[in-house]
DOTIDO-747874 format. One record per atom (N, C-alpha, C, CB): z, y, x; residue in three letters. Coordinates in pm, whole numbers, plus 50000, padded with zeros to 5 digits. Atoms other than C-alpha are relative to their C-alpha. Glycine has a CB too. Layout:
BEGIN
ZYXALA;...
end
This chain:
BEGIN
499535012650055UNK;494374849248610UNK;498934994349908UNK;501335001949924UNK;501135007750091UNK;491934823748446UNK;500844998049882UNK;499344984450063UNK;499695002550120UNK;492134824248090UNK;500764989149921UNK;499115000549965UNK;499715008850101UNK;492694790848037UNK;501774996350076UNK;498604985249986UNK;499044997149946UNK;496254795148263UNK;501295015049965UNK;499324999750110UNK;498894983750024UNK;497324834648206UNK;501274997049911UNK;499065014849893UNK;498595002250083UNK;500234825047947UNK;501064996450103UNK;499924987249881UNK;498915003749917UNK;501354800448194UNK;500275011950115UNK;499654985550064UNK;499764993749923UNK;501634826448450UNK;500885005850002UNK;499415004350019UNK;499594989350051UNK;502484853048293UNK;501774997449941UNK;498835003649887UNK;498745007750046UNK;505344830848156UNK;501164999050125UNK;499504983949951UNK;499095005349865UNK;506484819648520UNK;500545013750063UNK;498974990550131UNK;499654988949915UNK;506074856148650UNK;501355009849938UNK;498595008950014UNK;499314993650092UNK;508884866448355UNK;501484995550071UNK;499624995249836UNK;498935002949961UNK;511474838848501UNK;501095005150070UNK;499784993650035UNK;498984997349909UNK;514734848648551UNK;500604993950138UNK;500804999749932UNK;499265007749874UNK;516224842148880UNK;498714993850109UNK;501094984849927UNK;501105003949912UNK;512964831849017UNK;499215006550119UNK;499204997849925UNK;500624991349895UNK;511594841049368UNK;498434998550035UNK;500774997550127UNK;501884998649983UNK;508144847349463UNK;499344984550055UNK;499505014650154UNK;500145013149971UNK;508404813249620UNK;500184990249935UNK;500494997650073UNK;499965007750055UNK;509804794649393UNK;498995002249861UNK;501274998049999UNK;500824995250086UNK;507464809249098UNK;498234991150087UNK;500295020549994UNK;501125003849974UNK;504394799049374UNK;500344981049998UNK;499475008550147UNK;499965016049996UNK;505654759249390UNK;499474999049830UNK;501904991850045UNK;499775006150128UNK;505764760248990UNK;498565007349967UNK;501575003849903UNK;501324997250067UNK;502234776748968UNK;499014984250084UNK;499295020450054UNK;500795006449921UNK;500994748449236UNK;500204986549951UNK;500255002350140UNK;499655009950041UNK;502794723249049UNK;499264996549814UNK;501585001850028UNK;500565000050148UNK;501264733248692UNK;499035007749934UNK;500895002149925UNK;501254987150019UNK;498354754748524UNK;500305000449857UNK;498054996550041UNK;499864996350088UNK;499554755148183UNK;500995003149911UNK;499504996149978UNK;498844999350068UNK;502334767747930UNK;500554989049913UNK;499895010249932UNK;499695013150050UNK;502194734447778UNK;501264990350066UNK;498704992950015UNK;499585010649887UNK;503554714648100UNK;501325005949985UNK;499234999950168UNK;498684996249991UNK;506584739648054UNK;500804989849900UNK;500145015849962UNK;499745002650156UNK;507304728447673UNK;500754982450016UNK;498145001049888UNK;499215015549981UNK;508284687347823UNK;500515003150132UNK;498944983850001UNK;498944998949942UNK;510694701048059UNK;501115005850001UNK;499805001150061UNK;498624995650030UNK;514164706948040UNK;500395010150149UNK;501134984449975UNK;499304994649905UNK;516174734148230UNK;500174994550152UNK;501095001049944UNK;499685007849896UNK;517374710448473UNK;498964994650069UNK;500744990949963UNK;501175007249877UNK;514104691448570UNK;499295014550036UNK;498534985549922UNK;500604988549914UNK;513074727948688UNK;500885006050100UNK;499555011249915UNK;499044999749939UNK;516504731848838UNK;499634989650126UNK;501144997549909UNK;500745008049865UNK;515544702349060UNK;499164995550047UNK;500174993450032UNK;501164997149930UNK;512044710449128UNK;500235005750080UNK;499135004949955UNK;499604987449903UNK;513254739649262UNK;501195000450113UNK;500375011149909UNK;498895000849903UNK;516354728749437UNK;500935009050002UNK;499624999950117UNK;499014986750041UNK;518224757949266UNK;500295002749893UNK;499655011650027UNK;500064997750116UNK;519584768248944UNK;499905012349992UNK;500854995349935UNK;500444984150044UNK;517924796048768UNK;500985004749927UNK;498665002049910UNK;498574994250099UNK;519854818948546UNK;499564995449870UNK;500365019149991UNK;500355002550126UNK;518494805548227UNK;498364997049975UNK;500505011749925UNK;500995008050056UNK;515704790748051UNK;499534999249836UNK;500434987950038UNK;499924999750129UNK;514794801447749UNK;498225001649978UNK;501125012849941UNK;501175002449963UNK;511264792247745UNK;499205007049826UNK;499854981350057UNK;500304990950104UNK;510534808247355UNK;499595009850038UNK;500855003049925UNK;500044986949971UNK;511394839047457UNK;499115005350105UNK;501165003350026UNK;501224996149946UNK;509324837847765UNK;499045002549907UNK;499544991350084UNK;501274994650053UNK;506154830847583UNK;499915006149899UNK;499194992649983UNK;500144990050053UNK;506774853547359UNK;500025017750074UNK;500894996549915UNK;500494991849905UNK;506844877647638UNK;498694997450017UNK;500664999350115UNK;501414996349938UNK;504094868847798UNK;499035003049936UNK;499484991750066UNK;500864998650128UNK;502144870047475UNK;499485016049972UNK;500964994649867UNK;499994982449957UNK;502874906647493UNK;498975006250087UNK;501315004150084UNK;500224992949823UNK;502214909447854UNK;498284997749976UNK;500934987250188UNK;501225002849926UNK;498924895847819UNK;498665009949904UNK;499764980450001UNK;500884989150078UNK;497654918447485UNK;500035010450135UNK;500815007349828UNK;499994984049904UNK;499024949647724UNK;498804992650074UNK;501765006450127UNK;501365001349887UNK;496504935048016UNK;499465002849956UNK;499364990850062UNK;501414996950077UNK;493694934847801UNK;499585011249912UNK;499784990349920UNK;500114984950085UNK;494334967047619UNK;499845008950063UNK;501025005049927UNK;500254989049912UNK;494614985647940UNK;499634997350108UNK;500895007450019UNK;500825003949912UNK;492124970648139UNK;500514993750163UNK;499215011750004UNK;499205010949896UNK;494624952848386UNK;499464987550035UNK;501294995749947UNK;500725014549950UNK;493424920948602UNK;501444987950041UNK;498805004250179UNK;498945005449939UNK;495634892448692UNK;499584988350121UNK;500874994349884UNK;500315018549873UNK;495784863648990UNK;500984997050077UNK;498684999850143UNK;498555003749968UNK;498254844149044UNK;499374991650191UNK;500924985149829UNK;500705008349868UNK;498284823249419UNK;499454990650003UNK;500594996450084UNK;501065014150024UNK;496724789049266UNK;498985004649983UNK;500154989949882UNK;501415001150050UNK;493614805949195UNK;499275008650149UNK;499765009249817UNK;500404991749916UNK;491044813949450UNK;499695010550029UNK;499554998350022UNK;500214986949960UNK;490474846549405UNK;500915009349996UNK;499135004649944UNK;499184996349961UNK;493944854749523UNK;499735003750129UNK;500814993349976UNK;500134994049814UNK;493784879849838UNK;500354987750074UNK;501345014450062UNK;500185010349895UNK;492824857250132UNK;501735005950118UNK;497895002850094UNK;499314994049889UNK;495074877350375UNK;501455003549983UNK;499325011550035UNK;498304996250067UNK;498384883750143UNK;500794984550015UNK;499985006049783UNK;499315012449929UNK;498354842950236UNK;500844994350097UNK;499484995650025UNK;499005003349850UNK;499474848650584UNK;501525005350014UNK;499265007850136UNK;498694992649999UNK;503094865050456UNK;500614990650008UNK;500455008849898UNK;498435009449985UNK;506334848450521UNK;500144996949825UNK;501805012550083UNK;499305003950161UNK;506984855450096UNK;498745005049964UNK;501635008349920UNK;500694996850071UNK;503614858649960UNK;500275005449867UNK;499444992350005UNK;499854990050156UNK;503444880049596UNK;499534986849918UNK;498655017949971UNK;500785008250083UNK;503034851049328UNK;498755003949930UNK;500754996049913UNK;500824993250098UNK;501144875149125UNK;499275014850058UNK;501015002849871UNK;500854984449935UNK;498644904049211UNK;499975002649823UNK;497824998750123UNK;500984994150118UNK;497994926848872UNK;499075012450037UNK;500925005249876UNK;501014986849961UNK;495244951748945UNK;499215005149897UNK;498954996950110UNK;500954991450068UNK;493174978048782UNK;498735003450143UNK;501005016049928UNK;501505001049878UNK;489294983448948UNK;499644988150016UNK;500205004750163UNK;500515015049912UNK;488364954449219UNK;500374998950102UNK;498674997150031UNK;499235007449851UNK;490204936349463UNK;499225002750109UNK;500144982750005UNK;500424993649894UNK;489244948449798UNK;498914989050086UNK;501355005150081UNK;500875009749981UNK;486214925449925UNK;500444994350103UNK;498765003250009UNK;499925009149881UNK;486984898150191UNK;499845005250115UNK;499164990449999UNK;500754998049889UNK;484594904450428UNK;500085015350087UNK;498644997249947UNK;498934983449948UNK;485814942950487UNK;500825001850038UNK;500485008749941UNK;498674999249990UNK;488204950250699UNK;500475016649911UNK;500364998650180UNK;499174989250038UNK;490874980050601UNK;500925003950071UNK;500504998549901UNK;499134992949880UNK;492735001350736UNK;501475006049940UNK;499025014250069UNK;499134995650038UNK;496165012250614UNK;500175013650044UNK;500824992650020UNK;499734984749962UNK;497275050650657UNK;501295004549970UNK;499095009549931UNK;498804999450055UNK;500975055950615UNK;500645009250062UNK;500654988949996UNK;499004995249947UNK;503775078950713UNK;501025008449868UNK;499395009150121UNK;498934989250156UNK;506555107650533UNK;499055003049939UNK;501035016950023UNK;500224992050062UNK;506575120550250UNK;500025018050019UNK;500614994949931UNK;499214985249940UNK;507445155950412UNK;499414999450114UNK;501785001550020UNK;500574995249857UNK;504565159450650UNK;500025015150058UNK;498564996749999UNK;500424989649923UNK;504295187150884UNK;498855004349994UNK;500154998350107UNK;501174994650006UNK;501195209450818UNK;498934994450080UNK;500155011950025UNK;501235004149902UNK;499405195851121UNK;500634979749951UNK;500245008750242UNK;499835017650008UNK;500765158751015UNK;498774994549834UNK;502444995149954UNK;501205000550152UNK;498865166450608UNK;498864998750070UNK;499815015349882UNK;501264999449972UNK;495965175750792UNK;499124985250038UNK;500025009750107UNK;500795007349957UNK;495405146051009UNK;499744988049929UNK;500294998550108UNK;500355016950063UNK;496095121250740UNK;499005000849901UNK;501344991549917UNK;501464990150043UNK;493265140650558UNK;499274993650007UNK;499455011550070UNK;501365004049901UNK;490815135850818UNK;500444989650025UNK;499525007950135UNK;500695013949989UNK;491465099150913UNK;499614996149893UNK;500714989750047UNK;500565008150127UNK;490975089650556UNK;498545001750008UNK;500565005649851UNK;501484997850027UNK;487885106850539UNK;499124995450094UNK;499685013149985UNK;500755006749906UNK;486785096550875UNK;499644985549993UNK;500585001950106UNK;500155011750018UNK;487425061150806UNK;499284998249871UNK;501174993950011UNK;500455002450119UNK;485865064350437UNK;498225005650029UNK;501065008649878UNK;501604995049998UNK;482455082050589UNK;499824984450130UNK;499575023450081UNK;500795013249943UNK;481975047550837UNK;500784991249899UNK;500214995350188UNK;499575004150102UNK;483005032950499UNK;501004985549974UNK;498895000249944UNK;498955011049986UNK;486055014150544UNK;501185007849894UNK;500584996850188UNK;499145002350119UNK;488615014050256UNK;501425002050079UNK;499764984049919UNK;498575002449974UNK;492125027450327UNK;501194997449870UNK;500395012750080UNK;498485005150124UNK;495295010650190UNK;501205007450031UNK;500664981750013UNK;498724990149921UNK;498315035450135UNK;500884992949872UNK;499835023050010UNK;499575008250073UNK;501235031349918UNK;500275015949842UNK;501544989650096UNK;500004987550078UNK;500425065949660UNK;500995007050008UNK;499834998849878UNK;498914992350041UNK;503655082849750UNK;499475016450074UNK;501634992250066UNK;500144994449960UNK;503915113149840UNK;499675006350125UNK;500365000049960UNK;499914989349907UNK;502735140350122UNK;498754984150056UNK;501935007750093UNK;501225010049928UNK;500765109150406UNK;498964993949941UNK;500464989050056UNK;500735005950073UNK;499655086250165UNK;499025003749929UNK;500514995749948UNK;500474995150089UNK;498615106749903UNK;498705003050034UNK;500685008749960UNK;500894993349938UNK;496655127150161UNK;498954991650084UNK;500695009150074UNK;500765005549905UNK;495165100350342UNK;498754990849872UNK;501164989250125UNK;500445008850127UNK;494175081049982UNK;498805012249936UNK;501634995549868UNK;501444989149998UNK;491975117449923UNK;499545002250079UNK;499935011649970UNK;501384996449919UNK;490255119750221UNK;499564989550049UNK;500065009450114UNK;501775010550003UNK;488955083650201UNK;499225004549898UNK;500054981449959UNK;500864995750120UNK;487575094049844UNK;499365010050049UNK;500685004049871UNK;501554991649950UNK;485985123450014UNK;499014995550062UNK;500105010050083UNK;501085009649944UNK;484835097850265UNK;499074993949903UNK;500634988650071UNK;501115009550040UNK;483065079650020UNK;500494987449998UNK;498835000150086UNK;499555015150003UNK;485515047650026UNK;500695002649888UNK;500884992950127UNK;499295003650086UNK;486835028549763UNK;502094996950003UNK;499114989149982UNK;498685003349944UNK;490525036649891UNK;500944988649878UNK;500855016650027UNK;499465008550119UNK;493415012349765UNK;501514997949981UNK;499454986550011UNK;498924992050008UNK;496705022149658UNK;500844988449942UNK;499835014049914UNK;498995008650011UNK;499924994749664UNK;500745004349983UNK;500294993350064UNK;499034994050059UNK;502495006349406UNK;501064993350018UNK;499815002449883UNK;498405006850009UNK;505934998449397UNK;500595000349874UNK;501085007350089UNK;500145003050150UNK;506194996849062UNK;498884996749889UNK;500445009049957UNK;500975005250069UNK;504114982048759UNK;499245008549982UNK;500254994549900UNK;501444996649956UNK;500414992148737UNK;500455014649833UNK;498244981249985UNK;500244994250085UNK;501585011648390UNK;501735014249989UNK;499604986849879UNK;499144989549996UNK;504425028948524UNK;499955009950169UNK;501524992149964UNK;500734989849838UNK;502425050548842UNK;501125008150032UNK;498415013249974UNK;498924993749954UNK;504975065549053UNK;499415007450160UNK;501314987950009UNK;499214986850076UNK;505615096949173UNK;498595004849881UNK;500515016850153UNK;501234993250061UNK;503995110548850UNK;499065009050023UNK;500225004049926UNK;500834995949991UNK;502745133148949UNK;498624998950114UNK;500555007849981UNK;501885006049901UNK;499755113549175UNK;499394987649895UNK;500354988250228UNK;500975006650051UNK;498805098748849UNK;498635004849970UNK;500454996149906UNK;501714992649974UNK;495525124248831UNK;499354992050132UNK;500085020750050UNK;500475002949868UNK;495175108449206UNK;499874982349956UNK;501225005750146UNK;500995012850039UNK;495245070849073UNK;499085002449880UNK;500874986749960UNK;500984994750118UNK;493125084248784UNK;498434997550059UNK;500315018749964UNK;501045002749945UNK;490575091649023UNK;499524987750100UNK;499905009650043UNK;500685009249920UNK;490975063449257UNK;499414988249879UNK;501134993650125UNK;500605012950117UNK;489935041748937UNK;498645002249981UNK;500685000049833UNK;501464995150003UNK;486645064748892UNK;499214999550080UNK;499825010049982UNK;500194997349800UNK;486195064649255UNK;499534983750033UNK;502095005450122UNK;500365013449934UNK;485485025549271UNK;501144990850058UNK;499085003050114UNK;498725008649928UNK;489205017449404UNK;500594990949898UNK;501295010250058UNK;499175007850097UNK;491474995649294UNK;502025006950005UNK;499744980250067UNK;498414999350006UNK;495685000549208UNK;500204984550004UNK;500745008449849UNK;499285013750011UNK;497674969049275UNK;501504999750017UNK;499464990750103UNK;498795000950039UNK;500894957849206UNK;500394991949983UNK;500295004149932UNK;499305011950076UNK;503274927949196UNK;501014999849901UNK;500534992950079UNK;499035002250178UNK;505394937148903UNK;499354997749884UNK;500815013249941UNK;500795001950190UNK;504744928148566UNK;500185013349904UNK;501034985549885UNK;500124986950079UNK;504324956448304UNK;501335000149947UNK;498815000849881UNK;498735000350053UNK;507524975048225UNK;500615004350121UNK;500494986749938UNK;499215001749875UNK;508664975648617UNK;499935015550038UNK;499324988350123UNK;500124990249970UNK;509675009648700UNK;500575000450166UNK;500555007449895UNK;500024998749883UNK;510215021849048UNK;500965000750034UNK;499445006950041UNK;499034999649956UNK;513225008049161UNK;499984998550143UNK;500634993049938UNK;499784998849799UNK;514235012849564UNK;499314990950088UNK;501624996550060UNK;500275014949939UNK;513824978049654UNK;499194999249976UNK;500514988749979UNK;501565006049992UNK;510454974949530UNK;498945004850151UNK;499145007249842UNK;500974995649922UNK;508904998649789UNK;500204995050145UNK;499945014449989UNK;499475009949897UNK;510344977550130UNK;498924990049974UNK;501634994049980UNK;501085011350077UNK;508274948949921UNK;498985001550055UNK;499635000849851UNK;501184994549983UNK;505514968549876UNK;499185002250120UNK;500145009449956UNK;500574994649865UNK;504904980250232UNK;499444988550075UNK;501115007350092UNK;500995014549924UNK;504244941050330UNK;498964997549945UNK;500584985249999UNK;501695000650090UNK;501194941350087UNK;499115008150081UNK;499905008049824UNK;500694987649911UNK;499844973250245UNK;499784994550129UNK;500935014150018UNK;500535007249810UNK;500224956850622UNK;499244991249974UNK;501184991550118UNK;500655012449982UNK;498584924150510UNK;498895001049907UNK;500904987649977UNK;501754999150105UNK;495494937250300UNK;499475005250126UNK;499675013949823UNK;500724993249909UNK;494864956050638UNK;499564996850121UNK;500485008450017UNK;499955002249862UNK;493534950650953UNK;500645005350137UNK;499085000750013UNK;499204994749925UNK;495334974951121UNK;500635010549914UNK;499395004250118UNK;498864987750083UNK;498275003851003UNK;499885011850121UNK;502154993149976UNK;499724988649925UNK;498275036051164UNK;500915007349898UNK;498675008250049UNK;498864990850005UNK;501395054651158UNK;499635015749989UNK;500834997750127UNK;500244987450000UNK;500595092451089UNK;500685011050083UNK;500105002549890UNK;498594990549938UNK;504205110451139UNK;501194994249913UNK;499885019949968UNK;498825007250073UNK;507435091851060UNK;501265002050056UNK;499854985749996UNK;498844995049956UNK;510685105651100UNK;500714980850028UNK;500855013349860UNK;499405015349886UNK;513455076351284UNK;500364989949841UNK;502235004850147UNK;499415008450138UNK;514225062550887UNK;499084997049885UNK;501175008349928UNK;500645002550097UNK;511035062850755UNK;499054985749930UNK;499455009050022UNK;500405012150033UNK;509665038350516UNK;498474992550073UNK;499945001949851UNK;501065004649939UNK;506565036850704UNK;500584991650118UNK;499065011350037UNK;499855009349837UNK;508395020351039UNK;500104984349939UNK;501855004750118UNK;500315017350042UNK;508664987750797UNK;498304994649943UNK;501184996249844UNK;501555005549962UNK;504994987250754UNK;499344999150080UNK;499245003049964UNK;500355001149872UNK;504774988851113UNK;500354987650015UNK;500535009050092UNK;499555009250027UNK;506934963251118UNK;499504988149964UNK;500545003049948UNK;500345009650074UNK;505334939050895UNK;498444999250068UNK;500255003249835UNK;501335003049924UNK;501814945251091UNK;500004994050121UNK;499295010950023UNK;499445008849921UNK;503474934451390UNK;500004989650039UNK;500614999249990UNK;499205013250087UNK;504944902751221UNK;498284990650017UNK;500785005649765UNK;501225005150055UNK;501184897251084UNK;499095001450154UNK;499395010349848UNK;501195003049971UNK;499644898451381UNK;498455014250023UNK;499884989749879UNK;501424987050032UNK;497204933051262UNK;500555006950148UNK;500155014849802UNK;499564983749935UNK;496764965951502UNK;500715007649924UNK;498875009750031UNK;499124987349996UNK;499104991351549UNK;499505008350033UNK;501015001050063UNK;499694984249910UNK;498745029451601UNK;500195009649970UNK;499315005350067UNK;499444984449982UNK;500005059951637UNK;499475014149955UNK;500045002150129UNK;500554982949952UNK;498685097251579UNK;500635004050093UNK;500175012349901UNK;498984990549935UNK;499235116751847UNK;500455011449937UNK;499555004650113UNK;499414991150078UNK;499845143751574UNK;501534995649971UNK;499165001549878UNK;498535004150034UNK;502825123751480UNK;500685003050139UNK;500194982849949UNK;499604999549864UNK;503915118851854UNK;500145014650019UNK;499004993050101UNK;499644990649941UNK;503885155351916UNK;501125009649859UNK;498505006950070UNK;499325000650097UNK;505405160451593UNK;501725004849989UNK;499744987749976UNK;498325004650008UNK;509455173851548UNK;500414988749903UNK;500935012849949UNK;499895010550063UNK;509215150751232UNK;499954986250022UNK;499455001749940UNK;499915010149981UNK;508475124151448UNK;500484987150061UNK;499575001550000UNK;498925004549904UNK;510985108251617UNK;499514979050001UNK;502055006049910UNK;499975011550036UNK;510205071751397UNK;498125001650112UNK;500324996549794UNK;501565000849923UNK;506095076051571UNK;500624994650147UNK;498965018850016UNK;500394998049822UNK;507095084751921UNK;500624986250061UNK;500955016550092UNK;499625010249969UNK;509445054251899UNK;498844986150009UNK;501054999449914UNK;501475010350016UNK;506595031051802UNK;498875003150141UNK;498965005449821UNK;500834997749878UNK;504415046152070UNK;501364998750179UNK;499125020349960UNK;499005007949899UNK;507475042152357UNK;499954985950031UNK;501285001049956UNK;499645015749967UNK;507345001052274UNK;498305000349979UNK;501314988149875UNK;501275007150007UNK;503695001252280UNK;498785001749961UNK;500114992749955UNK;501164998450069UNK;501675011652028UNK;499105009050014UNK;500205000749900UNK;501044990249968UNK;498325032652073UNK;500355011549957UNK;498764997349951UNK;500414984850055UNK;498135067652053UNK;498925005349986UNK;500395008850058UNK;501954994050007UNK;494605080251925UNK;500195013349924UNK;498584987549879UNK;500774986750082UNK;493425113551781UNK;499005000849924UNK;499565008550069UNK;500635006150130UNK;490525098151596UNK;499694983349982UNK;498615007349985UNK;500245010050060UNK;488805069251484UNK;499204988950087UNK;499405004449889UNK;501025006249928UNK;486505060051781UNK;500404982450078UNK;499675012450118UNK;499755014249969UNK;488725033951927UNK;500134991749894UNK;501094998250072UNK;499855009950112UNK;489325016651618UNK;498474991050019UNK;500225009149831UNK;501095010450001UNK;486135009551572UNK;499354992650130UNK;498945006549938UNK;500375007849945UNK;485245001051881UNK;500704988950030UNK;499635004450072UNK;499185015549950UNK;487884971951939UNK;499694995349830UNK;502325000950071UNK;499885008250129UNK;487104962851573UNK;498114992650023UNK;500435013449819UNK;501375003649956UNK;483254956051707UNK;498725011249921UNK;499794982349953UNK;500744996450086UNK;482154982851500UNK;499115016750028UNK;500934998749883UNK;501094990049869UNK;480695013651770UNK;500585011249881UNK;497524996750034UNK;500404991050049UNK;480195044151686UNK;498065002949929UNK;500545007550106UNK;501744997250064UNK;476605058051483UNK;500215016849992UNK;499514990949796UNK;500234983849984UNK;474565089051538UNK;500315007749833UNK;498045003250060UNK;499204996050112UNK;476265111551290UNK;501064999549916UNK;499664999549954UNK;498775003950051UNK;479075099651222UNK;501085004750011UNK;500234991350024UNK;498694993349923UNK;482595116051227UNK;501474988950009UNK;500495015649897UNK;499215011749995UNK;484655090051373UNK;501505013250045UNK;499304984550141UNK;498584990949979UNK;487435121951472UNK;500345009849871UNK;499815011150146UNK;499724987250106UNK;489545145551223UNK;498785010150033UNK;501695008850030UNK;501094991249998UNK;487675171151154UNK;500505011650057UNK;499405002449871UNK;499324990749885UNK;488085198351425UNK;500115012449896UNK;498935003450163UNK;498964991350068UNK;489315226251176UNK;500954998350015UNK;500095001349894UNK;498604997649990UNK;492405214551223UNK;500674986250117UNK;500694999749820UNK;499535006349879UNK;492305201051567UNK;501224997950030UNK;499655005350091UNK;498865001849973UNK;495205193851750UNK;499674996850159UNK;500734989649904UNK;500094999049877UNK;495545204452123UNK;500484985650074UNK;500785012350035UNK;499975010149961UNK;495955172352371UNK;501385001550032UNK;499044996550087UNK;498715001049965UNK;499395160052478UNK;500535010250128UNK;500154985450031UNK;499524988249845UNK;500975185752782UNK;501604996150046UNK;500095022049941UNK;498935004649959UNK;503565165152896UNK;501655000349877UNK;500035008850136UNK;498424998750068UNK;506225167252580UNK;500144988349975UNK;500335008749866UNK;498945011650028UNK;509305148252582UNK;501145000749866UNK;500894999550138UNK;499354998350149UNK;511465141552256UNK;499605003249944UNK;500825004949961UNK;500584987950081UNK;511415164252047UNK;499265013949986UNK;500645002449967UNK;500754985349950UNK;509405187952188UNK;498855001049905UNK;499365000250174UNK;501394997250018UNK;506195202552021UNK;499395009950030UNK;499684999249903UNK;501084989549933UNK;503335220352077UNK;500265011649912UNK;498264995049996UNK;499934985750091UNK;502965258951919UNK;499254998549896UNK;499505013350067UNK;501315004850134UNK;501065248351568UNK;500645010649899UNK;500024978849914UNK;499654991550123UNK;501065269351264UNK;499594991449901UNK;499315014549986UNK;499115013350057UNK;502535238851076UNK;499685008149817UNK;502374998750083UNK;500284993250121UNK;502525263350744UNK;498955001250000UNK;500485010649972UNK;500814996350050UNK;499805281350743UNK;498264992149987UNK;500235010750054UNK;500955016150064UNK;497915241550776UNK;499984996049906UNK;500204987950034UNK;499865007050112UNK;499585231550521UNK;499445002749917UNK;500904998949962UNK;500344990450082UNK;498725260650272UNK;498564997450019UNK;500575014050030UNK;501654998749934UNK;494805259250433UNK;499504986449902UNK;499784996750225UNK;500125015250076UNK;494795222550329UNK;500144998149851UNK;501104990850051UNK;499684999450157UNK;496315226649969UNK;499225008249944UNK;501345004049958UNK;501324990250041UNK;493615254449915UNK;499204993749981UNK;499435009450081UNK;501805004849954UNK;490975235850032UNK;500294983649883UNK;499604994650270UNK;499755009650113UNK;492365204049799UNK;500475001149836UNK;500884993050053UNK;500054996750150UNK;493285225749538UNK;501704991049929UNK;498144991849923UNK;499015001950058UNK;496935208449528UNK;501185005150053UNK;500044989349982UNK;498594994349938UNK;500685209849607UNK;500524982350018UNK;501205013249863UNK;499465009249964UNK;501775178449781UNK;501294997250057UNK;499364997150050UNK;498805000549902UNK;505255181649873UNK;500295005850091UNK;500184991850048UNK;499904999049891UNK;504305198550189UNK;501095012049995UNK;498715000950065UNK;498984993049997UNK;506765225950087UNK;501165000750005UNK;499965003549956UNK;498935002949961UNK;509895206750152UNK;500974998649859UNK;500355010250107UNK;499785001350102UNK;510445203149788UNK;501114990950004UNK;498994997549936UNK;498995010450053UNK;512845178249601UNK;499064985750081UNK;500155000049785UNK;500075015249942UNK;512825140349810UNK;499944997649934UNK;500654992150065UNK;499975012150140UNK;511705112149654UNK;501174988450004UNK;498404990050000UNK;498495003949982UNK;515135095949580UNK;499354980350021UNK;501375005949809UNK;500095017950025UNK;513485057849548UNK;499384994450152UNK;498624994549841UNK;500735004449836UNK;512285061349960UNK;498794994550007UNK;500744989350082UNK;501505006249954UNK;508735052749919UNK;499435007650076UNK;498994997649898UNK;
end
């Protein structure tokens, strides 16, 4: 947010009752907290063609006044959709985000990205592969967007950072309340790491249900394409399939997921259509971007994964699903859920 605006923003982004749409008419209609101050309730009532729940325009900017020390105390960025250096690509949504707040640097234009999503409650051979695409896609240095939750994300958001990319992590709650805590060491480092955190709540927003549904249309539309990992038939990842769809991006599959018992939500996605790959090679080549000598455009064969052999449903192959998992958490030095632990009750 430009300085000589942030109040007003910050003001609009506080409004009760206000939707992401109606918040973007009243940033396109005004740039300062002044323009609020000679209008009454009502002439914003029928700007908007709706009545808000109230109007107590004090009390805003005395919020936002707040809101805008916190930014600047804890190195928070803002940009609302009047200003140009609002994501180009979060334009093409049905309900664009009025407001981006980020920590780091907005993910460069000219780069595409790649999203990496599935459960929280991967399957040993499902951790692995979201591992290795990160890293594969982060060593031909493309930036993946996940949404930091647990088990896929998490895992796919450290093995771009091993790659060497600036991965970029779309919270579902405000930038100062990181959710599940414990992957704040993991945005810790994606901040050291060159990435960015982003977020459309304002500071204060904790991780309520409904945000992460939201969230998952940010993640499809920063990306050029979403690959599905392993997604059981209810998981939150089939609405960021969904929303890539919608937008237009590539779709695809792991066949890790596909052979997957966890994956019932994959194999469906691959049934209506969507690619099934094992690494990275087609990507890049339909993205125009080849392969190069040395490069590891596939997981990394430690923890291969035998080719399809005709299974139907729920069938899978013979994998030692544990003793991946465990191999993996050694070799990362954490504990990601893969032990079937406590669900994350808010479905991200």
């Amino acid at each position: 947010m430009g300085k000589n605006r942030i109040l007003f923003d910050l003001v609009i982004d506080r409004l009760p009752g206000a939707s992401s749409g109606d918040k973007i008419k009243l940033c396109e209609k005004f740039d300062r907290e002044a323009d609020l101050f000679v209008l009454s309730k009502e002439d914003i009532d029928d700007f908007l063609g709706k009545r808000l729940k109230s109007w107590n325009l004090e009390g805003l900017l005395s919020q936002a006044e707040k809101d805008e020390r916190f930014l600047t105390r804890n190195g928070i960025h803002g940009v609302s959709y009047a200003e140009e250096d609002y994501p180009p690509l979060l334009r093409e949504l049905f309900d664009p985000p009025a407001f981006i707040y980020y920590q780091g640097s907005l993910p460069a234009g000219e780069k595409p990205l790649a999203a990496v999503v599935g459960t929280r409650k991967p399957s040993g051979a499902g951790a692995a592969a979201a591992f290795d695409f990160g890293r594969a896609f982060g060593r031909r240095g493309i930036p993946v967007v996940s949404g930091l939750a647990l088990g896929i994300d998490a895992l796919s958001h450290r093995g771009n950072l091993e790659g060497g990319a600036p991965t970029v992590a779309v919270l579902g709650s405000a930038l100062d309340r990181v959710y599940p805590v414990s992957n704040r060491p993991l945005a810790r480092r994606i901040l050291e790491s060159g990435g960015a955190l982003l977020s459309e709540y304002p500071p204060g927003t904790g991780p309520n249900k409904w945000n992460f549904p939201a969230r998952n249309r940010i993640i499809a539309a920063l990306s050029r394409g979403t690959l599905i990992v392993e997604a059981p038939s209810k998981s939150g990842a089939l609405i960021t399939a969904d929303f890539a769809l919608e937008l237009g991006r590539d779709l695809w599959v792991s066949r890790v997921g596909v052979e997957s018992r966890l994956g019932e939500g994959t194999r469906r996605l691959a049934g209506e259509g969507a690619p099934v790959i094992t690494g990275i090679e087609d990507i890049l080549e339909d993205w125009g971007l080849g392969s190069q000598p040395g490069s590891e455009g596939s997981p990394n064969l430690r923890f291969a994964v035998p080719p399809l052999q005709g299974l139907q449903g729920g069938d899978t192959i013979p994998l030692t699903g544990t003793a991946l998992a465990e191999s993996l958490a050694r070799s990362l030095n954490i504990t990601s859920g893969l032990e079937g632990r406590s669900e994350d009750k808010y479905g991200c």
